[in-house]
C-alpha positions as CSV (number, residue, x, y, z in Angstrom):
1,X,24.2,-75.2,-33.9
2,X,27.4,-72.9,-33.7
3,X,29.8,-73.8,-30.5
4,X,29.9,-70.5,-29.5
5,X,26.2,-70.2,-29.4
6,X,25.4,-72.8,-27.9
7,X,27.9,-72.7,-24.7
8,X,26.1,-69.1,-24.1
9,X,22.7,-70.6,-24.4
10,X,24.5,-73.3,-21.9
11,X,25.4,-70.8,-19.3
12,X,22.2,-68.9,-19.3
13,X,21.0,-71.0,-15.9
14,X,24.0,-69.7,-14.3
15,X,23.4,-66.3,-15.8
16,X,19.8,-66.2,-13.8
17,X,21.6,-67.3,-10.4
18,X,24.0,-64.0,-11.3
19,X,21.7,-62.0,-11.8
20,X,18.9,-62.4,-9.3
21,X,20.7,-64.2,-6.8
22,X,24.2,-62.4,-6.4
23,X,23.3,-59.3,-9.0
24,X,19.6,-58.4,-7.7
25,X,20.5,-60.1,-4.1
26,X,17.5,-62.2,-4.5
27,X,17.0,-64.7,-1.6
28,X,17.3,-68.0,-2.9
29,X,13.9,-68.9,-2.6
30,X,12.9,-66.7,-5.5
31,X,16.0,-67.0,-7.9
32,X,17.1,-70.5,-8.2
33,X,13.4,-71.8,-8.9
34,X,13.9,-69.0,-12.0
35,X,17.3,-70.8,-12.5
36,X,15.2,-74.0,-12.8
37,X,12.7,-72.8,-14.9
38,X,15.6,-71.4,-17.3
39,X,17.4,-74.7,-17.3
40,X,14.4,-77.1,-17.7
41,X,13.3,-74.9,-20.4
42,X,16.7,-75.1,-22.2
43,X,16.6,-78.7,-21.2
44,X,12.9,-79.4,-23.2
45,X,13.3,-77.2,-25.9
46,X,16.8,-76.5,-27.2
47,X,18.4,-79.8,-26.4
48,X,15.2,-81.9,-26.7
49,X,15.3,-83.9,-23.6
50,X,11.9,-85.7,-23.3
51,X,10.0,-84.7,-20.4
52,X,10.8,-88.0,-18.4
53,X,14.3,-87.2,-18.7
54,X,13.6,-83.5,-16.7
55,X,11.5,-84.9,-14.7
56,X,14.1,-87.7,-13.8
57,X,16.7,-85.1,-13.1
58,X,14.7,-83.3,-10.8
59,X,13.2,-85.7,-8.8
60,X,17.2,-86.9,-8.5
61,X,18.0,-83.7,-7.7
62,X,15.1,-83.1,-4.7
63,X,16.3,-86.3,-3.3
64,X,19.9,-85.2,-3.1
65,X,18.0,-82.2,-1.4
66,X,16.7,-84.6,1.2
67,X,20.2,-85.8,2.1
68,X,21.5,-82.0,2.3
69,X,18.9,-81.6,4.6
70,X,19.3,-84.6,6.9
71,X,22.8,-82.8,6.9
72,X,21.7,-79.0,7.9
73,X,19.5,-80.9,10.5
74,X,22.7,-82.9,11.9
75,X,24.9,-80.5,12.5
76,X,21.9,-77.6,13.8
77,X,20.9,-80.1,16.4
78,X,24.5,-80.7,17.6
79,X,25.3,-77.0,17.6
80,X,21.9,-76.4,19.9
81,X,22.6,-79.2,22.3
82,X,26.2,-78.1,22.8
83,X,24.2,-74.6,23.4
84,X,21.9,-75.9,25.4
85,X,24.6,-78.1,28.2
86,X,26.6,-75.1,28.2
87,X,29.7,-76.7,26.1
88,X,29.9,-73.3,23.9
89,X,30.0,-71.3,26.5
90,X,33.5,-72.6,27.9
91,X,34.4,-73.3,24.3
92,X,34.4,-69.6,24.0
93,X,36.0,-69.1,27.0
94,X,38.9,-71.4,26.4
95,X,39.5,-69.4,22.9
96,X,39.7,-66.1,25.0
97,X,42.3,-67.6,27.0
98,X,44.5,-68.6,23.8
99,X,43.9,-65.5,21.8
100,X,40.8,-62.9,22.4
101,X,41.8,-61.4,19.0
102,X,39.3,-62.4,16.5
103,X,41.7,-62.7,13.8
104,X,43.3,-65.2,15.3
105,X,40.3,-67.4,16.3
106,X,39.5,-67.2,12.7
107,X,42.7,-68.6,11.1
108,X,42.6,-71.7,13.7
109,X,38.8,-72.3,13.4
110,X,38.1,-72.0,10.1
111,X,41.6,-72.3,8.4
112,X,43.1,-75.1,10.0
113,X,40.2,-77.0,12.4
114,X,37.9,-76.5,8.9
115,X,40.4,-78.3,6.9
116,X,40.6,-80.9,9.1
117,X,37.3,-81.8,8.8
118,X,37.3,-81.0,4.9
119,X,40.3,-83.5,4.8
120,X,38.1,-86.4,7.2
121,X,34.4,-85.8,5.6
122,X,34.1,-83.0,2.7
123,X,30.8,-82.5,1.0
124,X,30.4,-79.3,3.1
125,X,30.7,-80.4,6.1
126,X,33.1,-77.5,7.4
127,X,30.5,-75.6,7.0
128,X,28.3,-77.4,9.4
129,X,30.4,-78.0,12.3
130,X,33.0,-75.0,11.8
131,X,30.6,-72.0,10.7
132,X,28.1,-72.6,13.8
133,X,31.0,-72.9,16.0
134,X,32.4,-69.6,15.1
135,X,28.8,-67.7,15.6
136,X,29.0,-69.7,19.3
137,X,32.5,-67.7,20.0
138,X,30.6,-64.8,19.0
139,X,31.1,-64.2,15.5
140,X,28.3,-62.4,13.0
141,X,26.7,-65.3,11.5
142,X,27.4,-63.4,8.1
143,X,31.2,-63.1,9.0
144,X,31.5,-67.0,10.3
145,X,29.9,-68.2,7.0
146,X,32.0,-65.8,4.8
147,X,35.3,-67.3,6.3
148,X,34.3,-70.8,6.4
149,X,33.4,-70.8,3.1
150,X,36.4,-68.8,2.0
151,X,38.7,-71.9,3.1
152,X,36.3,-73.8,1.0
153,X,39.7,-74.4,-1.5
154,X,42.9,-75.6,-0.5
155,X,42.0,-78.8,1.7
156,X,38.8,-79.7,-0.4
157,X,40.4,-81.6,-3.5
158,X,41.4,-83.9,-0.9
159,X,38.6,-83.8,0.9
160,X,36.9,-87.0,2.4
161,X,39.9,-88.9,2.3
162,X,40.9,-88.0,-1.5
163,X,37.7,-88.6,-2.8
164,X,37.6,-85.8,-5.8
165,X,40.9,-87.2,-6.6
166,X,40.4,-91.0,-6.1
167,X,37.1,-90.8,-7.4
168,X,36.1,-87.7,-9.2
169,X,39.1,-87.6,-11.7
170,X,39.6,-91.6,-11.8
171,X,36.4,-91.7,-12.2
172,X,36.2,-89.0,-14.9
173,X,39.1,-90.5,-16.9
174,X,38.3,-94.3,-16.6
175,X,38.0,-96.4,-19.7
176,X,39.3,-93.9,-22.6
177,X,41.7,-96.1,-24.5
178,X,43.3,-92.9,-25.3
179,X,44.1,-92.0,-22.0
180,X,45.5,-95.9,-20.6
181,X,48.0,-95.6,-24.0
182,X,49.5,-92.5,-22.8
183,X,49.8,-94.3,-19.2
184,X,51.7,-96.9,-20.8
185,X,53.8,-94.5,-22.5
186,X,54.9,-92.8,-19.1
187,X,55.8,-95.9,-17.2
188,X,53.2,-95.8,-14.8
189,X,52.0,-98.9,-13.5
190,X,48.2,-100.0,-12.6
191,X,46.1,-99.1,-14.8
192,X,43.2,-101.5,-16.1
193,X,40.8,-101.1,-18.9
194,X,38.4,-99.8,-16.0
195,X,40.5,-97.6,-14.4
196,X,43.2,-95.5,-14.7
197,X,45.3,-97.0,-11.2
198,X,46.3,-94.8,-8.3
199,X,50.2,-94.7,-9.0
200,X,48.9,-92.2,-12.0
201,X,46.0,-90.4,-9.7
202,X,49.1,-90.0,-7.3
203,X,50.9,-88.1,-10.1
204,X,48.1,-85.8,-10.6
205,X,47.5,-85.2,-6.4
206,X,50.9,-84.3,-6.5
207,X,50.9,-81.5,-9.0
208,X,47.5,-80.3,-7.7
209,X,48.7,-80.4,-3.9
210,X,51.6,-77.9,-5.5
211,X,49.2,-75.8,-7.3
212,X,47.3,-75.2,-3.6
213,X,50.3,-74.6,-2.1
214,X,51.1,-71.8,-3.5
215,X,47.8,-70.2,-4.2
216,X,46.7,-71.3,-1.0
217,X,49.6,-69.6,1.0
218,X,47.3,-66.1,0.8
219,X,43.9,-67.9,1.9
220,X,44.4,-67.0,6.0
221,X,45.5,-63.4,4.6
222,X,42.5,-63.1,2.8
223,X,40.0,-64.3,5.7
224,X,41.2,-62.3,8.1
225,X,41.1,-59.2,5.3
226,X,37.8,-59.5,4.4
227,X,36.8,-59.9,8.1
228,X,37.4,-56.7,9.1
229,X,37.0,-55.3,6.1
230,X,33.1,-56.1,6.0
231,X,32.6,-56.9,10.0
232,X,34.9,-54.3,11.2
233,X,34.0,-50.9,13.3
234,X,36.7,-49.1,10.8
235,X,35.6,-51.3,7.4
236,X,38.9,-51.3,6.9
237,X,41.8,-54.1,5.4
238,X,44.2,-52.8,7.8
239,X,43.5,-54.3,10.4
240,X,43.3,-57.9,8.6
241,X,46.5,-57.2,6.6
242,X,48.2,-56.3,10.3
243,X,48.8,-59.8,11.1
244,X,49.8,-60.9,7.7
245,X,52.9,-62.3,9.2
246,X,51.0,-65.2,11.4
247,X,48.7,-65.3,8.4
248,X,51.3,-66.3,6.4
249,X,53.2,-68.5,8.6
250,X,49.8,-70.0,9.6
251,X,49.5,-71.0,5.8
252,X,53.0,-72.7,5.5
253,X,52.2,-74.2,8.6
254,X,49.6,-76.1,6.8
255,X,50.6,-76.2,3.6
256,X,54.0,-77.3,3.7
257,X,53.2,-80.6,5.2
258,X,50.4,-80.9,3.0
259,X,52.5,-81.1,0.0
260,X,54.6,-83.2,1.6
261,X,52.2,-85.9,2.3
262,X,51.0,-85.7,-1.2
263,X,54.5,-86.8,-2.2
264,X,55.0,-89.8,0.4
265,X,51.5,-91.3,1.0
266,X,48.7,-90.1,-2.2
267,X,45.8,-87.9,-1.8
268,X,43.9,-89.7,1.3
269,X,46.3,-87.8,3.6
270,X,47.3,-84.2,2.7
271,X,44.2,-82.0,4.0
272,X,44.4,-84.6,7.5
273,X,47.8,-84.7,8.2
274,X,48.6,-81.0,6.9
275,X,46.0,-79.6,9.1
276,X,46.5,-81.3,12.5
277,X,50.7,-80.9,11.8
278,X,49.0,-77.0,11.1
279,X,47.0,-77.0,14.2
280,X,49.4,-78.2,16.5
281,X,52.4,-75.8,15.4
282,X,50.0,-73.0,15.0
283,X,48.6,-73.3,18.4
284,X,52.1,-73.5,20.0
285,X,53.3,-70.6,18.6
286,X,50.1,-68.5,19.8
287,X,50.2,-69.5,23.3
288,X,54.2,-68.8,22.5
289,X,53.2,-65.2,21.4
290,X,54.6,-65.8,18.3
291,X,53.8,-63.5,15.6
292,X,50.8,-62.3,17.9
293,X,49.9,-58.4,17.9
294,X,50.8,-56.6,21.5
295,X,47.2,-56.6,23.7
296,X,46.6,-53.0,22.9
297,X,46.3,-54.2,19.1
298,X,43.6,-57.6,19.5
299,X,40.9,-57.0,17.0
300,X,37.5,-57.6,18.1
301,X,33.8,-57.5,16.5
302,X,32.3,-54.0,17.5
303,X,29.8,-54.0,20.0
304,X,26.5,-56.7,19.3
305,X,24.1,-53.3,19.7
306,X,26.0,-51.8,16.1
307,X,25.9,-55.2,13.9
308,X,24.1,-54.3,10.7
309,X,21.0,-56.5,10.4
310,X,22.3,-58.6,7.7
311,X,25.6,-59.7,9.5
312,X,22.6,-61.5,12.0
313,X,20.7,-64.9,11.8
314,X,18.1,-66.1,13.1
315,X,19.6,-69.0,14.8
316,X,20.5,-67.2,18.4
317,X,23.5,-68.6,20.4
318,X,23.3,-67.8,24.4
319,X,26.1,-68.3,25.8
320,X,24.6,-67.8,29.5
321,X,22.5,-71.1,29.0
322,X,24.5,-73.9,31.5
323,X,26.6,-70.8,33.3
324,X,25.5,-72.3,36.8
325,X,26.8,-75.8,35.8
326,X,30.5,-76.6,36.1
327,X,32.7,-77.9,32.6
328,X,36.0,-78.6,31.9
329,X,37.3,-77.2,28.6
330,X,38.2,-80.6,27.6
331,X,34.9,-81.9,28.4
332,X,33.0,-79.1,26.4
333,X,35.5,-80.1,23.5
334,X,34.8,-84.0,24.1
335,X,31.8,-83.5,21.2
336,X,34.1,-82.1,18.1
337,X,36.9,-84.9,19.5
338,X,34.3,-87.7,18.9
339,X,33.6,-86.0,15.5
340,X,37.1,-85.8,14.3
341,X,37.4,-89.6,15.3
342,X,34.3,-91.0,14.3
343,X,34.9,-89.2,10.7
344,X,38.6,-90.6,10.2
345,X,37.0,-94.2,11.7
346,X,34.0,-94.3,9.4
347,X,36.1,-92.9,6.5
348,X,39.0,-95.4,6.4
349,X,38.2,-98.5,4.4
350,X,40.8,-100.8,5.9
351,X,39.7,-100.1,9.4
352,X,35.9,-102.1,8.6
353,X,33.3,-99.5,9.3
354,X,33.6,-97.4,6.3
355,X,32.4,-100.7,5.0
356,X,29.4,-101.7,7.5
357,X,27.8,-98.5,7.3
358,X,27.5,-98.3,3.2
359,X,26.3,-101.8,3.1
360,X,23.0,-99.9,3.8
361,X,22.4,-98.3,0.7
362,X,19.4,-97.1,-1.6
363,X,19.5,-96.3,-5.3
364,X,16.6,-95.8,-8.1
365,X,18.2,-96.6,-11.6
366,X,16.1,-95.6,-14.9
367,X,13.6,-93.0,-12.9
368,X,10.6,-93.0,-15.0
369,X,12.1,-94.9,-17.5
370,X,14.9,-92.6,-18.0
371,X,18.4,-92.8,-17.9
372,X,18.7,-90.7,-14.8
373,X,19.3,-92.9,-11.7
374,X,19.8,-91.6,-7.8
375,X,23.2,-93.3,-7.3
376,X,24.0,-94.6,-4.2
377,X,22.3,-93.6,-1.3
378,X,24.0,-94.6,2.0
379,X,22.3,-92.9,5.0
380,X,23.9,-94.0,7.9
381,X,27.1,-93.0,6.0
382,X,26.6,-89.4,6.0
383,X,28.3,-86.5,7.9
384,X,24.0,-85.9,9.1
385,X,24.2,-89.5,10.8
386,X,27.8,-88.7,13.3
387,X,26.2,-85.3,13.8
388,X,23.1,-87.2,15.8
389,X,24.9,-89.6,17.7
390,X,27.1,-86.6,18.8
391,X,24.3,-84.8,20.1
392,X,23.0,-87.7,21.6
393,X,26.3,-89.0,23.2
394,X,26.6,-85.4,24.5
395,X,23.1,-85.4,26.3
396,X,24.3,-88.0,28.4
397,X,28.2,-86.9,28.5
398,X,27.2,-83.8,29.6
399,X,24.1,-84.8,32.1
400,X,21.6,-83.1,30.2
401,X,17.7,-82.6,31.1
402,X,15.2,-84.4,28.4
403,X,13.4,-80.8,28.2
404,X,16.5,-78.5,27.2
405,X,18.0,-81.3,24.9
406,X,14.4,-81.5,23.4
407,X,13.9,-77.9,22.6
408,X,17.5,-78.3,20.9
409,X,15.4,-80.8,18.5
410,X,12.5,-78.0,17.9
411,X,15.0,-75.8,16.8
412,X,16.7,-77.8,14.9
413,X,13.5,-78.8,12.9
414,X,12.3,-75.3,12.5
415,X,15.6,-74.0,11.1
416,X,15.7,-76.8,8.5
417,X,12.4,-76.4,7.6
418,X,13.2,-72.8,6.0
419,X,16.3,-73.6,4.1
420,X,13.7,-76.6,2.3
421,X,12.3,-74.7,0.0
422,X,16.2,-73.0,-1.7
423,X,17.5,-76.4,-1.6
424,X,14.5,-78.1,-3.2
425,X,14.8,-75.7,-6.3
426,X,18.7,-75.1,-6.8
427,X,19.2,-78.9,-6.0
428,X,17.2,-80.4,-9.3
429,X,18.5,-77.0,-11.3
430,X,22.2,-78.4,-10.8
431,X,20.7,-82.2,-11.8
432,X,18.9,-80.6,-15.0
433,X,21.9,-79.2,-16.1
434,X,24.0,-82.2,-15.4
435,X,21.8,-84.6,-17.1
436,X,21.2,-82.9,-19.9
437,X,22.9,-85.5,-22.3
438,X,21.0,-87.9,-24.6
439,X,18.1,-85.7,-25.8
440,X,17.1,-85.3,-29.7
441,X,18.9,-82.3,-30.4
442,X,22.1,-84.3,-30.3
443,X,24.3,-81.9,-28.1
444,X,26.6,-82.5,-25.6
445,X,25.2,-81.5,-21.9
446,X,25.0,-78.1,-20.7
447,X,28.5,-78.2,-19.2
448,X,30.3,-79.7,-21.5
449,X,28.9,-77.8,-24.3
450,X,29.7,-74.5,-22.2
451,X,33.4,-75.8,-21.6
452,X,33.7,-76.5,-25.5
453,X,32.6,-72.6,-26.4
454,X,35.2,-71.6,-24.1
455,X,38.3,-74.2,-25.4
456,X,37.1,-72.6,-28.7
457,X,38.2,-69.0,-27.7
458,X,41.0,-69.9,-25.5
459,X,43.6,-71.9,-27.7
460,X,46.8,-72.1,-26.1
461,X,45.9,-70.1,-22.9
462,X,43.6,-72.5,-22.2
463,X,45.1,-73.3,-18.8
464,X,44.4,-70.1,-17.8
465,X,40.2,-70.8,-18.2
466,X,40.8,-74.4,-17.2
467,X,40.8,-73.1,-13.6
468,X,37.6,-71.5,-13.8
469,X,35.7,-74.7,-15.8
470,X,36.7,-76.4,-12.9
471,X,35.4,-73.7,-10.7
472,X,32.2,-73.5,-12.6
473,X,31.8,-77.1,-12.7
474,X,31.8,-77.0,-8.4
475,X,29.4,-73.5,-8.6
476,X,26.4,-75.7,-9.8
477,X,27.2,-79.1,-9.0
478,X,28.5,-78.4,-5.2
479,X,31.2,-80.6,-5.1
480,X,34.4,-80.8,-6.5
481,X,34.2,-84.2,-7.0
482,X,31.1,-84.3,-9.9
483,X,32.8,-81.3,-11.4
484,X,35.9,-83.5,-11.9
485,X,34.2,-86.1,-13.3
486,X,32.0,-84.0,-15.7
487,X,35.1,-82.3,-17.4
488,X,38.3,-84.1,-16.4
489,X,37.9,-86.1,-19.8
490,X,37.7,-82.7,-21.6
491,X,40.3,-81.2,-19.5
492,X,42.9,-83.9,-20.3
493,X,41.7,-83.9,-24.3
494,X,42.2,-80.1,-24.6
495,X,45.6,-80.5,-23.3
496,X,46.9,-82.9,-25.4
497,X,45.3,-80.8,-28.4
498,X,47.1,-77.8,-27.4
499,X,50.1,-80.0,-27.2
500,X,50.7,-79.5,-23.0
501,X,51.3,-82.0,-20.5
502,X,47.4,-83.1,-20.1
503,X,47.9,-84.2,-16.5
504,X,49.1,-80.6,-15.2
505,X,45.5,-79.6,-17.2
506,X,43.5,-82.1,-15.2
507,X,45.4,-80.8,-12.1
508,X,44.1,-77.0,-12.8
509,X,40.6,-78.5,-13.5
510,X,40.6,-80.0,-9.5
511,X,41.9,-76.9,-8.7
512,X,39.6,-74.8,-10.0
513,X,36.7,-77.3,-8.9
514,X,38.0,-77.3,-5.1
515,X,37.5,-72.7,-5.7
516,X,34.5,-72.6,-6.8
517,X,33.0,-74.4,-3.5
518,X,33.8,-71.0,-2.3
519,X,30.5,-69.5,-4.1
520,X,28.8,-72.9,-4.7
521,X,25.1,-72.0,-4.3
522,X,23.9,-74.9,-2.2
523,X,26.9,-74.9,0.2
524,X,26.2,-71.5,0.5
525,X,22.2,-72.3,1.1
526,X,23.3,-75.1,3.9
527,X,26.0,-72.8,5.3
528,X,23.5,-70.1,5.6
529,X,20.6,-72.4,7.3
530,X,22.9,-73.6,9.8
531,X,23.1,-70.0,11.1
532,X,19.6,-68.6,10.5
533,X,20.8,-66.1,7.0
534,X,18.8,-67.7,4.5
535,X,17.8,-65.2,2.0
536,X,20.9,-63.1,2.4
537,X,22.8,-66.2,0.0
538,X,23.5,-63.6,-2.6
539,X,25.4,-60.8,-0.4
540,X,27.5,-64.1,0.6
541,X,28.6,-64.8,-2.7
542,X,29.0,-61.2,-3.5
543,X,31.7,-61.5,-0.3
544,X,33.5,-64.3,-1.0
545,X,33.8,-63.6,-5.1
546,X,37.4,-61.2,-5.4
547,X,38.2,-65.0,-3.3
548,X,37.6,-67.2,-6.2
549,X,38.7,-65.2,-8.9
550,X,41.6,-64.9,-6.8
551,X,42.3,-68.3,-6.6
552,X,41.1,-69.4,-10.2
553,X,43.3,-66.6,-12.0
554,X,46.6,-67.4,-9.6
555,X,46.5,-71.1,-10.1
556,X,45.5,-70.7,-13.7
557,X,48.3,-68.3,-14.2
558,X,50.8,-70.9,-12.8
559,X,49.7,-73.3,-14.3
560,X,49.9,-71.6,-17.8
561,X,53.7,-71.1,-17.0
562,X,54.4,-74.4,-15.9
563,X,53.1,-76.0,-19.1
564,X,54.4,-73.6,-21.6
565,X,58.2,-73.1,-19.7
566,X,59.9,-75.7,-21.9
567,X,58.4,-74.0,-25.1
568,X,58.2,-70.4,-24.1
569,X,60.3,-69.9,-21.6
570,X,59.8,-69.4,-18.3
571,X,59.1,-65.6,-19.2
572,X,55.7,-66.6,-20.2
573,X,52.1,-64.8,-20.0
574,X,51.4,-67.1,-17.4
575,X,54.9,-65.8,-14.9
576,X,53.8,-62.4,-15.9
577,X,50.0,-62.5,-14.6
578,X,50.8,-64.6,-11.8
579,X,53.7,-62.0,-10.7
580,X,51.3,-58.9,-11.3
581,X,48.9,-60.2,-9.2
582,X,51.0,-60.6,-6.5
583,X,52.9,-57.5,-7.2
584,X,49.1,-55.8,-7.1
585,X,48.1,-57.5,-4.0
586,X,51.2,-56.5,-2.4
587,X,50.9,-52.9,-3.5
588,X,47.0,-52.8,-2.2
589,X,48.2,-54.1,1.2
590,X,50.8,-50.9,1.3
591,X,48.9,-48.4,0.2
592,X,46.0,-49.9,2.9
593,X,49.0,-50.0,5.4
594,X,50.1,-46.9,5.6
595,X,46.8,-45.4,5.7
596,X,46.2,-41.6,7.4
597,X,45.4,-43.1,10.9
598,X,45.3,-47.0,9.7
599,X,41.5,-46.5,8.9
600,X,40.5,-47.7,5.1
601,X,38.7,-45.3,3.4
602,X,37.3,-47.1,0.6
């Protein structure tokens, strides 16, 4: 079959979720068991897997749905108890005291305490313990889930301690002889028939940590924009792009060190270290005023009584529950503390946990005689398992009754219960398409055979589309880290074809696969469940998409430049998109700031 044709009948499962979900604003529930349908279909009869193999991939995939799940519950239940002792209420209080501007709660919040916890867990996890904690300040639950998936990019490709680095691309590039010979060729020690070493991983962290950097720098900017722009009483950008200068300088604040970890101690460190060095400058220099707007300028939500029923979940925070009982703000903080060390603990090999807890593992190889296997299961590993002996450490930390911290549980259950039935279909959709290799037809899977159409088209600018591969890959899979190993092969092959340096291609591909968490489906179904919005997954990704494409065409752009300078100058296509995008984002923030009146009319 053609390439061409056959990378468009590749992306038609994504084309469904487009449609209905994002298009059509479908809820979940009703498009991605379409998007199923489509891919088992293509799955059976155009690439001739046998029915064991579907079947296979989407029993994998509803177990994987199970551990999303256990997840959601996790982090619900700790956001309820913290609700129900009265922790969120002083939380909230103690963020008025810093800054009662919205804005700036944000940037902190999401930007900075989010990529903390990208750096120490990933695999969503912001999303659970930063998103709910934004609706308990008194957020929408449509504008917390908007930002925290928005910073869904620059800390995730090393999120969880470098894992879509350290795993994900070494993983994806291990034993190519091809690849180990032009190791060799550079010098760079460590690498094994098995495995590519971390001296060369370390090379490609530190080109992707510069790639963030710079794209990243805009992120805060683009939270805070979109914030008011959607959430605001004026709908307008102005009043994000007001603060642009703490936006900024709460960027470099992060970014900076980030890159400068990368360079000293590999890609365990960069999203950690960055972040708190981020968190604890940023936080001086607003209780400093620095960069701050005047009090007559603090941006707030308009009143609860004129939200728009969409910004709303069903998940209701009270912030009056626990008002009689008497809690130190570092006390009602104590719960995220023992998350934040608990995460790095369990999530640092030479410290002995990491080690304990995924001795308890599960895995089904060869499901029904298939080659489809679960992988390793480790349940007292995941972020779901910390999330539970939080709550539970905070019943007792915070003297809590048996009946209140109970009805925290019932809650909890019911809330998971509805996001069930999006995961159970977009989960084994994502595991079709991924394990679509092997059947009679003889084609590569789905998203390789996708990525090959577009190498076809692309040529030399293929750095440009790299980006959004990588992006793509991270839409369906949900993690950065399978999207790296799916096409971080490909990536590095293409770029030696079109006679690059291949590791500044695999850098783009990680990249791209940390942006396209920002409109992954299932983050944004486990996001949305946390808060009570499931069904409104498709207004989400409608929201956060000018993000990605954003970040996929910036990156890309540099990356085209830097690869092509020593050929073409560093006049290249890729200088001149990257500068007119900056040049047009700067020209929509003046025209927005000097508004009639600073009121967007758009």
């Amino acid at each position: 079959m053609n390439t061409i044709f056959l990378s468009i009948l590749s992306f038609l499962p994504v084309l469904v979720v487009a449609i209905f979900l994002v298009g059509l604003r479908w809820p979940a529930s009703r498009a991605m068991p379409l998007a199923y349908l489509t891919a088992a279909s293509l799955g059976l009869w155009v690439w001739k897997l046998s029915f064991n193999q579907v079947m296979a991939a989407s029993l994998k995939g509803i177990i994987v749905a199970i551990t999303l799940l256990y997840i959601i519950f996790g982090a619900i239940l700790l956001l309820n108890t913290l609700q129900q002792s009265g922790a969120l209420r002083v939380i909230r209080q103690g963020f008025t005291e810093i800054s009662p501007d919205r804005r700036i709660q944000v940037i902190i919040i999401a930007w900075l305490f989010g990529a903390f916890v990208e750096g120490s867990s990933g695999f969503g996890t912001p999303a659970a313990v930063a998103v709910p904690l934004l609706v308990g300040l008194g957020f929408p639950a449509m504008a917390a889930v908007v930002s925290g998936m928005i910073i869904q990019s620059t800390p995730v490709s090393f999120g969880a301690l470098g894992t879509p680095i350290l795993v994900g691309i070494g993983t994806g590039l291990s034993g190519d002889d091809s690849i180990n010979q032009y190791i060799q060729q550079l010098g760079i020690p460590g690498a094994t028939e098995n495995s590519v070493g971390k001296p060369f991983l370390t090379l490609i962290g530190q080109k992707v940590a510069i790639l963030h950097a710079v794209t990243g720098t805009l992120i805060p900017l683009f939270v805070v924009s979109l914030m008011t722009r959607f959430f605001g009483a004026n709908r307008s950008f102005v009043d994000g792009l007001r603060i642009w200068k703490f936006a900024i300088f709460a960027a470099l604040s992060m970014t900076i060190p980030y890159v400068i970890v990368a360079y000293i101690l590999g890609p365990e460190f960069p999203s950690i270290l960055g972040s708190l060095i981020g968190l604890t400058i940023v936080v001086s220099a607003v209780k400093a005023k620095i960069f701050i707007p005047n009090e007559k300028d603090v941006w707030d939500f308009p009143n609860k009584k004129e939200w728009e029923p969409e910004w709303t979940g069903s998940v209701e925070i009270k912030n009056n529950i626990g008002s009689n009982k008497k809690m130190s703000i570092f006390s009602a903080w104590v719960p995220y503390l023992l998350i934040a060390i608990l995460l790095i603990i369990t999530r640092i090999p030479e410290l002995g946990v990491k080690g304990l807890l995924q001795s308890i593992s599960l895995s089904w190889s060869n499901i029904f005689n298939s080659s489809v296997g679960t992988g390793v299961i480790q349940p007292l590993y995941l972020p779901g398992t910390i999330f539970i002996i939080v709550s539970i450490a905070t019943l007792f930390l915070h003297k809590m009754s048996i009946k209140n911290y109970s009805s925290g549980i019932k809650d909890s259950c019911l809330t998971m219960s509805k996001a069930s039935l999006p995961l159970l279909f977009t989960v084994p959709m994502v595991q079709v398409f991924l394990n679509s290799q092997g059947g009679l037809a003889g084609y590569a899977k789905m998203p390789t055979a996708l990525a090959e159409g577009v190498a076809q088209l692309a040529g030399s600018a293929w750095p440009i589309f790299s980006t959004f591969i990588g992006g793509f890959g991270a839409f369906v899979a949900g993690s950065n880290t399978v999207s790296n190993m799916t096409f971080s092969l490909f990536q590095f092959g293409v770029g030696q074809r079109i006679g690059v340096d291949p590791t500044w291609v695999v850098a783009l591909q990680a990249v791209g696969g940390a942006a396209g968490n920002i409109i992954c489906v299932h983050n944004v179904v486990a996001a949305s469940a946390v808060v009570g919005l499931l069904g409104k997954e498709g207004i989400i990704i409608r929201k956060t998409l000018p993000a990605f494409i954003y970040y996929a065409l910036m990156s890309g752009s540099i990356g085209y430049a830097i690869v092509w300078s020593s050929t073409k100058g560093l006049l290249n296509l890729g200088t001149l998109m990257a500068t007119s995008v900056i040049f047009g984002l700067i020209l929509f923030a003046r025209k927005h700031l000097v508004a009639p009146n600073g009121i967007d009319k758009n």
